[in-house]
DSSP file (Angstrom, degrees, kcal/mol; ACC not computed):
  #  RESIDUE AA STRUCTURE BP1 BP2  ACC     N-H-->O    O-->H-N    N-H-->O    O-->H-N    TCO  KAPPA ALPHA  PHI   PSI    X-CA   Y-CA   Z-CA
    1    1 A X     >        0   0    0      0, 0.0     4,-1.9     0, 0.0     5,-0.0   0.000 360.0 360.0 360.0 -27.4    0.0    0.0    0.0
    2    2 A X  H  >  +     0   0    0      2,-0.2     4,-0.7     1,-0.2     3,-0.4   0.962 360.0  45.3 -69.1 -55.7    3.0    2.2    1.2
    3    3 A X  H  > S+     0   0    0      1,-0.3     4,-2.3     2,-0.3    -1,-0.2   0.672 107.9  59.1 -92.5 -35.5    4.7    1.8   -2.5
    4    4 A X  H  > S+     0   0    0      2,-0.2     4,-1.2     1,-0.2    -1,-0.3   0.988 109.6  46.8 -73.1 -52.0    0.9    2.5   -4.1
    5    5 A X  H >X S+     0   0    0     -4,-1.9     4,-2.3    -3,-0.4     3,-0.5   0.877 111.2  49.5 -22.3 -69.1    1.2    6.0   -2.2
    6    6 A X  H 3< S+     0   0    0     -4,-0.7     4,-0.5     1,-0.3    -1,-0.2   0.771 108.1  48.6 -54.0 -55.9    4.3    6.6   -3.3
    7    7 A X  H 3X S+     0   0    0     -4,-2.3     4,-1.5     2,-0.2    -1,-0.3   0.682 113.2  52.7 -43.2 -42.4    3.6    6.0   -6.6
    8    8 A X  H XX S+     0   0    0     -4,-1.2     3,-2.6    -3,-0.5     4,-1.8   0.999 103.3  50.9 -58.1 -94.3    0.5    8.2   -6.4
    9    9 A X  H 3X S+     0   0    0     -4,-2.3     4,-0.8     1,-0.3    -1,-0.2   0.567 108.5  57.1 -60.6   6.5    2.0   11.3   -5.0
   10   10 A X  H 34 S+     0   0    0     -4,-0.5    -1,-0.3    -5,-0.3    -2,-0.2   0.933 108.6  45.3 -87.3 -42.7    4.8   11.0   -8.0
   11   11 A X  H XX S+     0   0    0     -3,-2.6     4,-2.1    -4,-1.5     3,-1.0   0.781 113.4  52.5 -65.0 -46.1    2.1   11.1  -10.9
   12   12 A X  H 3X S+     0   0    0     -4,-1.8     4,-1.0     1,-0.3     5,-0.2   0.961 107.2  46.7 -48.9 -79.0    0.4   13.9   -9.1
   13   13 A X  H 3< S+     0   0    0     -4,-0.8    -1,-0.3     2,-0.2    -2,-0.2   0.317 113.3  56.6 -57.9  -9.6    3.5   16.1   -8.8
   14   14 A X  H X> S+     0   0    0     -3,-1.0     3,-2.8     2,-0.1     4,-2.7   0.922 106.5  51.8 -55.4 -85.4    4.0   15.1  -12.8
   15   15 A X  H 3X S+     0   0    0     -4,-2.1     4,-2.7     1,-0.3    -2,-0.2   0.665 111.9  38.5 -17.1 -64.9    0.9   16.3  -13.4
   16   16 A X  H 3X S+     0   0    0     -4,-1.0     4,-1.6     2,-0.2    -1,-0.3   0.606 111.2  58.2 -74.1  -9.5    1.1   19.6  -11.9
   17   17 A X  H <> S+     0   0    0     -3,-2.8     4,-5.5    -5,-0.2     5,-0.2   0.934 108.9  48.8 -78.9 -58.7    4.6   20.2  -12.9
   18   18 A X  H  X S+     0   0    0     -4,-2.7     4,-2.2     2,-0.2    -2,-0.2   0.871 107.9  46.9 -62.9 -28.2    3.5   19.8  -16.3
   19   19 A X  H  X S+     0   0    0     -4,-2.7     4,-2.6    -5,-0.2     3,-0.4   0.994 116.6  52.7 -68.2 -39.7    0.3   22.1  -16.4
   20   20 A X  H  X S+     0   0    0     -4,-1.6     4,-1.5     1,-0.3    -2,-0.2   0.842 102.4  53.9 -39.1 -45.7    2.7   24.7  -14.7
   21   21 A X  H  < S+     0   0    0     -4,-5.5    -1,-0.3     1,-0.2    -3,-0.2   0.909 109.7  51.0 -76.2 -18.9    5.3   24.3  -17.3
   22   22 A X  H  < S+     0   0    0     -4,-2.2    -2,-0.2    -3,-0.4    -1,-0.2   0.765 108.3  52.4 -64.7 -22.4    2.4   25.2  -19.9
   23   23 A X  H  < S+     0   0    0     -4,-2.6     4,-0.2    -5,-0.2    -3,-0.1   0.800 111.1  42.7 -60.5 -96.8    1.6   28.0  -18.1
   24   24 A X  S  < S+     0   0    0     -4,-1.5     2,-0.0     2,-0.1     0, 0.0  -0.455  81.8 118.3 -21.5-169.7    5.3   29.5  -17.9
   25   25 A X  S    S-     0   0    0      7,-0.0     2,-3.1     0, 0.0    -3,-0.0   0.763  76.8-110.0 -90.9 146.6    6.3   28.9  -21.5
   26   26 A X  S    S+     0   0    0     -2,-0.0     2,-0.4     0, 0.0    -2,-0.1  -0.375  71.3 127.2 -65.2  68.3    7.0   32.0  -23.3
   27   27 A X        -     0   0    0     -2,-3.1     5,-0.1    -4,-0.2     0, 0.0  -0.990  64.4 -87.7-148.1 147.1    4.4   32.0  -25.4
   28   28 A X        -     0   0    0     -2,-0.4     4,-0.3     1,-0.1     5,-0.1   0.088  37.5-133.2 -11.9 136.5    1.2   34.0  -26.9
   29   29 A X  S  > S+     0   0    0      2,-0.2     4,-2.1     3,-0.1     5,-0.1   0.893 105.7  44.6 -37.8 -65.2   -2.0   33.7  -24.8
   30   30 A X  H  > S+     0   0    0      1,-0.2     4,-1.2     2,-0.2     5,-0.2   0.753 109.7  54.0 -72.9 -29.2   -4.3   33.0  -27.4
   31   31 A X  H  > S+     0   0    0      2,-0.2     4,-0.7     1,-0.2     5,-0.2   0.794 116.8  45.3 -69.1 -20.9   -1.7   30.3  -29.3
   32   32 A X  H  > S+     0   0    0     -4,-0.3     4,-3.4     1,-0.2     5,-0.3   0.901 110.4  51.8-101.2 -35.4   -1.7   28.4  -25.5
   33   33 A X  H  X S+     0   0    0     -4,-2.1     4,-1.3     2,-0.2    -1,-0.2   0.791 109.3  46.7 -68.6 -19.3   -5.3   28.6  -25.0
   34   34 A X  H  X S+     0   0    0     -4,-1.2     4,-3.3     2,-0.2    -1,-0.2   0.817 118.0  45.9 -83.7 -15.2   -6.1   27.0  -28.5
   35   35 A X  H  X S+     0   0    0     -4,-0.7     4,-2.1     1,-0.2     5,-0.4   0.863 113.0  46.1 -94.8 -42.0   -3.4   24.2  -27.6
   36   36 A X  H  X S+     0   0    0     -4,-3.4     4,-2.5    -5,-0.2    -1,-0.2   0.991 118.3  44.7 -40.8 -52.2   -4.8   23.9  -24.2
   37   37 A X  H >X S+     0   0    0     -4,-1.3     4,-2.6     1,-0.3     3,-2.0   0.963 116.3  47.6 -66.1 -78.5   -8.8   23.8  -26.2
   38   38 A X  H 3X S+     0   0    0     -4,-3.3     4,-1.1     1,-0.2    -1,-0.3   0.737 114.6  44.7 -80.6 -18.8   -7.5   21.4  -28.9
   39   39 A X  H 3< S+     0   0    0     -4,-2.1    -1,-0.2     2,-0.2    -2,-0.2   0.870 110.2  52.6 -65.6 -28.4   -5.6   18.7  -25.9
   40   40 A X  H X<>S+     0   0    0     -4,-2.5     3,-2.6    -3,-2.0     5,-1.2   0.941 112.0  48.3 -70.5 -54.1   -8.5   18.8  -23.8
   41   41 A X  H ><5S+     0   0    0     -4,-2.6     3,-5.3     1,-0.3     4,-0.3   0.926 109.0  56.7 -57.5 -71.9  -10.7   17.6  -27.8
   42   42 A X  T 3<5S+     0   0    0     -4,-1.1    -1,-0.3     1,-0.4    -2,-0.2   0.711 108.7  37.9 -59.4 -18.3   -8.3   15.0  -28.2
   43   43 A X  T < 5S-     0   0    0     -3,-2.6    -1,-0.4     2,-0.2    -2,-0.2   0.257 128.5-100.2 -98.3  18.7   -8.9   13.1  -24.6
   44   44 A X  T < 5S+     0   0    0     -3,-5.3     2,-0.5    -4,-0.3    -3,-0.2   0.957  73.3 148.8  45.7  60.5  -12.7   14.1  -25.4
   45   45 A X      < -     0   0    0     -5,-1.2     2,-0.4    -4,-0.3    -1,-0.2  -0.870  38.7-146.7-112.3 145.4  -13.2   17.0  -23.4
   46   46 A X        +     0   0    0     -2,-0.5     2,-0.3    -3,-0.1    -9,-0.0  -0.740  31.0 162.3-117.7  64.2  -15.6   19.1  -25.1
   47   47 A X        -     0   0    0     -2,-0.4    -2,-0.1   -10,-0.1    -6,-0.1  -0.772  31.3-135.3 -93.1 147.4  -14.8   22.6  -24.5
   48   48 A X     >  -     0   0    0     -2,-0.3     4,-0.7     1,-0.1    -1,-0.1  -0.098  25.0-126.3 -69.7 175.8  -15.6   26.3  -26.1
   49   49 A X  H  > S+     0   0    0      2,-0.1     4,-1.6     3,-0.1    -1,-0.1   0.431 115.3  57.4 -95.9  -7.7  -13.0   29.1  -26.6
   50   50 A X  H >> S+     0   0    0      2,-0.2     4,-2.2     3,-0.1     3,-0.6   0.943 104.1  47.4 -93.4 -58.0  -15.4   31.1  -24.6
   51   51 A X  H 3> S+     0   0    0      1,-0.3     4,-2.2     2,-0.2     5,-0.4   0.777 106.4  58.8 -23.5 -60.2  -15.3   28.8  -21.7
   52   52 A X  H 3X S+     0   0    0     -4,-0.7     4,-1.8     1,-0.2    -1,-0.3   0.876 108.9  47.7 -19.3 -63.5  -11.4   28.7  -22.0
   53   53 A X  H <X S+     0   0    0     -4,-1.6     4,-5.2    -3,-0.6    -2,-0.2   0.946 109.0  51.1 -54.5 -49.8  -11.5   32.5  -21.4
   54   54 A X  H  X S+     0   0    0     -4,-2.2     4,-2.7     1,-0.2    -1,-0.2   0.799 116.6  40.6 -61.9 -29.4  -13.9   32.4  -18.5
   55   55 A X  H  X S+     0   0    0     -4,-2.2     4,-5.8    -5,-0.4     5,-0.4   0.898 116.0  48.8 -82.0 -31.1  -11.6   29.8  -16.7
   56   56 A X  H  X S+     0   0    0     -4,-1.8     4,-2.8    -5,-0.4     5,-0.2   0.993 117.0  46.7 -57.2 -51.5   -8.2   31.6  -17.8
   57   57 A X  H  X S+     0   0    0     -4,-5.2     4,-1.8    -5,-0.2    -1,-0.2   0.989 112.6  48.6 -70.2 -41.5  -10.0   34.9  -16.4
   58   58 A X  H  X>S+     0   0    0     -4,-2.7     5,-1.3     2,-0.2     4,-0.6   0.916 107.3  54.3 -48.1 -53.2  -11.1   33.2  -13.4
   59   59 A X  H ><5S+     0   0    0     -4,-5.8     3,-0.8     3,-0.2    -1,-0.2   0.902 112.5  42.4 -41.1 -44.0   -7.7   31.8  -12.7
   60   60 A X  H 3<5S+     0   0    0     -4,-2.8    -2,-0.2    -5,-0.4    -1,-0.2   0.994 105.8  61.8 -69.1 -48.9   -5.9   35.4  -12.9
   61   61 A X  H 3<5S-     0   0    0     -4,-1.8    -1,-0.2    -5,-0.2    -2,-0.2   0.667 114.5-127.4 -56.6 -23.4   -8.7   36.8  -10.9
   62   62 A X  T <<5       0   0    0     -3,-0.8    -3,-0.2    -4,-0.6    -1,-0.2   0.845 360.0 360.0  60.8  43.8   -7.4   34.2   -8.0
   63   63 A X      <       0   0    0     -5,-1.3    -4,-0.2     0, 0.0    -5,-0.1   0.562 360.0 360.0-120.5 360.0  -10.3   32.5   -7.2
């Protein structure tokens, strides 16, 4: 169970490392929000561009 934990909190800390490093990259807003829109389609997440905005403004906003 210990080793299943372990395992766990390693894929977790993947995870977040990697949306972080798509945040930070030096790159356009709108070019990372369309590659964000079109990764989310390709695992069959169904999102808008308007939606995108609303969470992207809700993220700066800090809430």
């Amino acid at each position: 169970m210990r080793a299943l934990t372990l395992i766990s909190a390693f894929l977790g800390g993947a995870i977040v490392g990697c949306g972080a490093a798509l945040m930070f990259t030096p790159e356009k807003g709108s070019d990372l929000r369309s590659r964000i829109v079109e990764l989310l389609r390709k695992r069959g997440i169904k999102v808008s561009d308007s939606e995108v905005d609303a969470l992207v403004a809700e993220l700066a906003a800090g809430e």
